[in-house]
C-alpha positions as CSV (number, residue, x, y, z in Angstrom):
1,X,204.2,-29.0,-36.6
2,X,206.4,-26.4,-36.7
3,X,209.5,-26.4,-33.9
4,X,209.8,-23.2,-31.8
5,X,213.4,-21.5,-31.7
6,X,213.9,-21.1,-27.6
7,X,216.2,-18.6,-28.4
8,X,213.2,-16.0,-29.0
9,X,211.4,-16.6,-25.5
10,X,212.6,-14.2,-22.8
11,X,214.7,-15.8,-20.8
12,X,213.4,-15.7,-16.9
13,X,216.1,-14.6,-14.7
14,X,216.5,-15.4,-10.9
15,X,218.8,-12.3,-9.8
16,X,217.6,-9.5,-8.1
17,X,219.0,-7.3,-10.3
18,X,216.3,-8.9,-13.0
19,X,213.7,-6.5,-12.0
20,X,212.6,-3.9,-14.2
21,X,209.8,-1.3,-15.7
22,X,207.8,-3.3,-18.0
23,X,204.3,-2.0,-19.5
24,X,204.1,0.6,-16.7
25,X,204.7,-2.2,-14.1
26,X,207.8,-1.0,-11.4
27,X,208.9,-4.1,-10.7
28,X,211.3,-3.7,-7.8
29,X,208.0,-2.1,-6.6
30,X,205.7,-5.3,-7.1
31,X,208.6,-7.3,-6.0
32,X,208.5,-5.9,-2.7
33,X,205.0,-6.1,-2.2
34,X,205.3,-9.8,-3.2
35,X,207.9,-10.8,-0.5
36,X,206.0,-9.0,1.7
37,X,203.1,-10.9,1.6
38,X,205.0,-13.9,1.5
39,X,206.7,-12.8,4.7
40,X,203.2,-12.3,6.2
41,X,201.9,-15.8,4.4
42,X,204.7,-17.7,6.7
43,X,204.2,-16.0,9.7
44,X,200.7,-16.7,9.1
45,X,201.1,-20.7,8.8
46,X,203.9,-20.2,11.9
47,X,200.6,-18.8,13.9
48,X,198.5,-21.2,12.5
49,X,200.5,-24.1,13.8
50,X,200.6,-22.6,17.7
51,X,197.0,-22.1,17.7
52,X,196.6,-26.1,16.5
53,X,199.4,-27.1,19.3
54,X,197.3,-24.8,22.0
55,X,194.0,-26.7,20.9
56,X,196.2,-29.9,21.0
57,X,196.7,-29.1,24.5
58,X,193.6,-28.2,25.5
59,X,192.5,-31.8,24.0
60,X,194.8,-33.6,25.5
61,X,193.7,-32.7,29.1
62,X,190.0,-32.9,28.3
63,X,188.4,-30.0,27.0
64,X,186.2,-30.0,24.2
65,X,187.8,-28.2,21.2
66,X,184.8,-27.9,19.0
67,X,183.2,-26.4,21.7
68,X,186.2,-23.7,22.4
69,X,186.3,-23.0,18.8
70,X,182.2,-22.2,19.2
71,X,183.0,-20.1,22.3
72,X,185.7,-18.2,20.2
73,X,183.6,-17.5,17.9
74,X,180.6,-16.1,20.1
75,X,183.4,-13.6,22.3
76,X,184.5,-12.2,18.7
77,X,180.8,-11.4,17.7
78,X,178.7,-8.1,18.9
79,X,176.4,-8.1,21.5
80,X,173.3,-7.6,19.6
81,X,174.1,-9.6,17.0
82,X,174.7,-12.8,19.5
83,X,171.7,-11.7,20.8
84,X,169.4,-11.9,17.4
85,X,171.8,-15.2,16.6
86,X,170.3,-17.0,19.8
87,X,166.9,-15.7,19.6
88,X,166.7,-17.2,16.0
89,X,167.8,-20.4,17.1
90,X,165.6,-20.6,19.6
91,X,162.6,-19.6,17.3
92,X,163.7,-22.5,15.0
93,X,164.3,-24.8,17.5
94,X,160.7,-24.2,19.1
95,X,158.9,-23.9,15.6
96,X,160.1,-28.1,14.9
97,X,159.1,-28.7,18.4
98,X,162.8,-29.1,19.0
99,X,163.4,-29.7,23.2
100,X,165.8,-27.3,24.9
């Protein structure tokens, strides 16, 4: 086993000013889009946690969060789609003799 000079990796740099053109990548370019998104991922978890404290809430004084989430999910779909959605189930349902 041969040992490995570290001296002739690239060093990784933390600075800003690090950035540069490499293999026809800008990288102050990339950079931004980077931090960017990484601004958008922690407002993203930020939302995330309100919208668990709301159904917390909404728990806590006896409503039925698996149903909310359900109801959520029907207001966000089309018309005609909930439409077909329901009628399916209710073809199921009736074909294994399933009671309303």
């Amino acid at each position: 086993m041969s040992e490995t000079n570290i001296a002739e990796f690239p060093q990784e740099h933390n600075s800003s000013d690090a950035t540069q053109n490499v293999g026809g990548v800008a990288g102050e370019r990339l950079k931004s889009f980077i931090e960017r998104v990484e601004r958008l991922e922690e407002e993203k978890a930020a939302l995330a946690e309100d919208i668990k404290e709301i159904y917390a809430e909404a728990k806590a004084v006896g409503f039925d969060v698996k149903t909310i989430r359900k109801v959520i999910k029907l207001r966000k779909m089309d018309t005609e789609k909930r439409r077909e959605e329901d009628e399916l189930l209710e073809l199921y349902k009736a074909a294994i003799g399933m009671p309303d």
